[in-house]
C-alpha positions as YAML, in Angstrom:
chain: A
units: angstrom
residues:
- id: 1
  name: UNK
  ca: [0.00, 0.00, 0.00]
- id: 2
  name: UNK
  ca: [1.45, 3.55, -0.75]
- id: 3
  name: UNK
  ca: [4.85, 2.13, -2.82]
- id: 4
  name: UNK
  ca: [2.91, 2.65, -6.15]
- id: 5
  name: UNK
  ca: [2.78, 6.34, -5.14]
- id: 6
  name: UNK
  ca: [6.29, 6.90, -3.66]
- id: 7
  name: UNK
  ca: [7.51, 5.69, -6.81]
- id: 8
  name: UNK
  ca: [5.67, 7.89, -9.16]
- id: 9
  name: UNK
  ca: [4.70, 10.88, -7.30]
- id: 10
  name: UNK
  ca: [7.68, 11.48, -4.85]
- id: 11
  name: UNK
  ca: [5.44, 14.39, -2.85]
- id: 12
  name: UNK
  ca: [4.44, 13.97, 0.71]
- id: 13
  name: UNK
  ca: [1.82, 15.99, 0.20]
- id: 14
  name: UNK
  ca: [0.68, 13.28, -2.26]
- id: 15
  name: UNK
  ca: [0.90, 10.93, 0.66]
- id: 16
  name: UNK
  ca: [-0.99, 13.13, 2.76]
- id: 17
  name: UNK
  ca: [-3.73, 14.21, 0.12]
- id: 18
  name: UNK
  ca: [-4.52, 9.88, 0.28]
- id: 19
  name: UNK
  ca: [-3.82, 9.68, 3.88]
- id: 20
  name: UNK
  ca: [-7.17, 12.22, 3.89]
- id: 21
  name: UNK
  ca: [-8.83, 9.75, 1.38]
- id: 22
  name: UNK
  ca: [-8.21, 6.84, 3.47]
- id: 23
  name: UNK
  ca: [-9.99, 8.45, 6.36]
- id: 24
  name: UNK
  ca: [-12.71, 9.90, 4.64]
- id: 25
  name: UNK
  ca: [-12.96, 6.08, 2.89]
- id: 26
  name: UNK
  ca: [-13.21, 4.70, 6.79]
- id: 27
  name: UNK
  ca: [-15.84, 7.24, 7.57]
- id: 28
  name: UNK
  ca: [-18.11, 6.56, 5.07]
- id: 29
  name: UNK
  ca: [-18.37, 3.02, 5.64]
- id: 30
  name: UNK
  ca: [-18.49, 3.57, 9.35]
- id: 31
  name: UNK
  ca: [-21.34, 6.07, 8.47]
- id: 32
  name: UNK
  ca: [-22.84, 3.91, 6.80]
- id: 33
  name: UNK
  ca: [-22.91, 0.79, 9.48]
- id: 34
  name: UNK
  ca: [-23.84, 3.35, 12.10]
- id: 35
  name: UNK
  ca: [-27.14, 4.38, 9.21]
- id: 36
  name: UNK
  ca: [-27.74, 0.42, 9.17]
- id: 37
  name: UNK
  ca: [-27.66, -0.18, 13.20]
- id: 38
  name: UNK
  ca: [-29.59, 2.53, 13.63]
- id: 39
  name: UNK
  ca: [-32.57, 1.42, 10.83]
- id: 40
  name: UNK
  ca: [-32.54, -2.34, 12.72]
- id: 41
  name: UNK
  ca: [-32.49, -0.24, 16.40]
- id: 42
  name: UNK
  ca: [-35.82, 1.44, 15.33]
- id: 43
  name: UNK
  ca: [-37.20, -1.90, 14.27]
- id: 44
  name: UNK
  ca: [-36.42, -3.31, 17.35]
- id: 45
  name: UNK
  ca: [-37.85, -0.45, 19.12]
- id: 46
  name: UNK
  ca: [-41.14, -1.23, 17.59]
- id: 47
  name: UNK
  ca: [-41.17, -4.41, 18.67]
- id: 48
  name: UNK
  ca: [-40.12, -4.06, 22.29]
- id: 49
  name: UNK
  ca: [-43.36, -3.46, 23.93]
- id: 50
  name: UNK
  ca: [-45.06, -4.51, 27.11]
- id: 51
  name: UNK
  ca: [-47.08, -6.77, 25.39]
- id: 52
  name: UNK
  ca: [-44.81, -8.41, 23.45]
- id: 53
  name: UNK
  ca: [-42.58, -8.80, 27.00]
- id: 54
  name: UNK
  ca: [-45.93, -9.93, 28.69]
- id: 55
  name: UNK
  ca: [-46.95, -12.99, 25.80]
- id: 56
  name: UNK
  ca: [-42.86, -14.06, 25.33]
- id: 57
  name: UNK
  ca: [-40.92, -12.99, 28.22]
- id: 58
  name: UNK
  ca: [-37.60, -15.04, 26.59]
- id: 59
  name: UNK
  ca: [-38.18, -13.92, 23.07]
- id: 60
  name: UNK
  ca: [-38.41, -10.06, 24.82]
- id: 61
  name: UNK
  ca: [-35.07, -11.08, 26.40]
- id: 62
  name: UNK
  ca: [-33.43, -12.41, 23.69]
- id: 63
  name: UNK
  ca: [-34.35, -8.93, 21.46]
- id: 64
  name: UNK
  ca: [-33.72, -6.78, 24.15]
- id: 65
  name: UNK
  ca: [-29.99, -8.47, 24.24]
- id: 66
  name: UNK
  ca: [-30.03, -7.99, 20.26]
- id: 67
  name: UNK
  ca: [-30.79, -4.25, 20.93]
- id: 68
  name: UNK
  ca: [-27.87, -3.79, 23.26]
- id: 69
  name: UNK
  ca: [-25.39, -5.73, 21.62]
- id: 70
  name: UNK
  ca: [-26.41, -3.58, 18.42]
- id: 71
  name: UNK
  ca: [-25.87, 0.12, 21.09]
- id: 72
  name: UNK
  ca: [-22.38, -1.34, 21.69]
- id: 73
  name: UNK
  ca: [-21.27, -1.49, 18.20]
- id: 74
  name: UNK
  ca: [-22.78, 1.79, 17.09]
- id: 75
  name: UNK
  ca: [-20.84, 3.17, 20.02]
- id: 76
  name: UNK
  ca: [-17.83, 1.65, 18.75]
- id: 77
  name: UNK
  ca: [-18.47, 2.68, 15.51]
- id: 78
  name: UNK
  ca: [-18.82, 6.48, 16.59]
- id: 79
  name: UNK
  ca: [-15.50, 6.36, 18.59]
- id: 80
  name: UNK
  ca: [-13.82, 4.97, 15.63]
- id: 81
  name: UNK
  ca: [-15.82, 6.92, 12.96]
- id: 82
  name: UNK
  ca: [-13.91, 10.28, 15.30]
- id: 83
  name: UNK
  ca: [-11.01, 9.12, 15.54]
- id: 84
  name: UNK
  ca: [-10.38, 8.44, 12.07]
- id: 85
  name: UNK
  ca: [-10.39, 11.93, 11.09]
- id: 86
  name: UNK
  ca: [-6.92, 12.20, 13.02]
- id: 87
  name: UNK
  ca: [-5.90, 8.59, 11.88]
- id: 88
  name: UNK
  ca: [-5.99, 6.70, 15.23]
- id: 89
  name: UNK
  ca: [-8.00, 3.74, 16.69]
- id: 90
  name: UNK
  ca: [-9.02, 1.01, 14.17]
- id: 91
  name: UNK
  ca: [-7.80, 3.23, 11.24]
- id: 92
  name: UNK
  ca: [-4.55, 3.54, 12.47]
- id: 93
  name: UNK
  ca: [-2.76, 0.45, 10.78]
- id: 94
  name: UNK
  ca: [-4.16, 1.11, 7.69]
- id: 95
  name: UNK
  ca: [-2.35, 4.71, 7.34]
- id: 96
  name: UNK
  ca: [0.81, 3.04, 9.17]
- id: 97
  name: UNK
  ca: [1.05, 0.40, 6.19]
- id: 98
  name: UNK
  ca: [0.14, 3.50, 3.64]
- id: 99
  name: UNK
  ca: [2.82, 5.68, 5.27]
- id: 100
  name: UNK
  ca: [5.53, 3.08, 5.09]
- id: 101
  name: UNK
  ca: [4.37, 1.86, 1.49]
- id: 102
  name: UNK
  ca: [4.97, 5.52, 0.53]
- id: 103
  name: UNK
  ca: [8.38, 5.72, 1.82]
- id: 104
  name: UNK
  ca: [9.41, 2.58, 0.40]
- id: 105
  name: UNK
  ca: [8.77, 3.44, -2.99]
- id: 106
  name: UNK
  ca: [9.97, 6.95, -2.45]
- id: 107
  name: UNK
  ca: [13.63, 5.31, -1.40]
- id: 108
  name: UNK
  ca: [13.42, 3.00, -4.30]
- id: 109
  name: UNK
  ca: [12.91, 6.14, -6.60]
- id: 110
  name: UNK
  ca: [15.75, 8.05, -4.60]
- id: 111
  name: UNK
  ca: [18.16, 4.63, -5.11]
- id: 112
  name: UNK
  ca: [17.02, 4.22, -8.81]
- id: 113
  name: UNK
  ca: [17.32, 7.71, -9.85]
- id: 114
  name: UNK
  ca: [19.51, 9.58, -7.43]
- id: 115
  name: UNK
  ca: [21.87, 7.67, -5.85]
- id: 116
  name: UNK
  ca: [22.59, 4.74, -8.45]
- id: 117
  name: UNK
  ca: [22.25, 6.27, -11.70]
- id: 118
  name: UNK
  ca: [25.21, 6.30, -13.66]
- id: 119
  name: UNK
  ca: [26.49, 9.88, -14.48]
- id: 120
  name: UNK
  ca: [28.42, 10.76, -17.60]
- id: 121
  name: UNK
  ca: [31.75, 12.21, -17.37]
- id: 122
  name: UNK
  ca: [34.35, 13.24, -19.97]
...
């Protein structure tokens, strides 16, 4: 991850420009399981009613478990969701392995082209 573009655009504020896309990448799919937890939370919340509690205590139980379980990973999701904007928590590795992609290819360029490439002399 990242080599491709330390070997052709030898910029770190290329790196950084797709550091931003990589967090904005995380976001939007955390955005969008937070959107989908929240639609089945509602559901739930339809369902979980004393009367349904009164005919299937268990059943009522076993939802109301589901609807927790469910408030835990949306809360997850949220601290993660914030704390990729300053690429930390789950996003973390993935901007490590960018980062160190990047710098990899940017050395290869520098050895290829810089430090290894034969010069002419008279």
């Amino acid at each position: 991850m990242g080599l491709r573009d330390g070997l052709e655009d030898h910029n770190f504020e290329v790196m950084d420009q797709n550091v931003n896309l990589i967090a904005c990448d995380f976001k939007e799919v955390y955005a969008q399981a937070i959107q989908e937890i929240d639609e089945h939370l509602l559901k739930i919340e339809k369902v979980l009613n004393p009367m349904f509690q009164q005919q299937m205590p268990h059943e009522y139980r076993e939802v109301k478990l589901q609807k927790e379980m469910l408030e835990e990973q949306k809360r997850d999701l949220k601290q993660q969701f914030d704390l990729a904007a300053v690429s930390e928590g789950y996003i973390e590795k993935s901007v490590e392995q960018y980062r160190a992609g990047f710098r990899k290819g940017f050395n290869l360029w520098i050895n290829e082209n810089l430090l290894f490439k034969p010069t002419k002399t008279n």
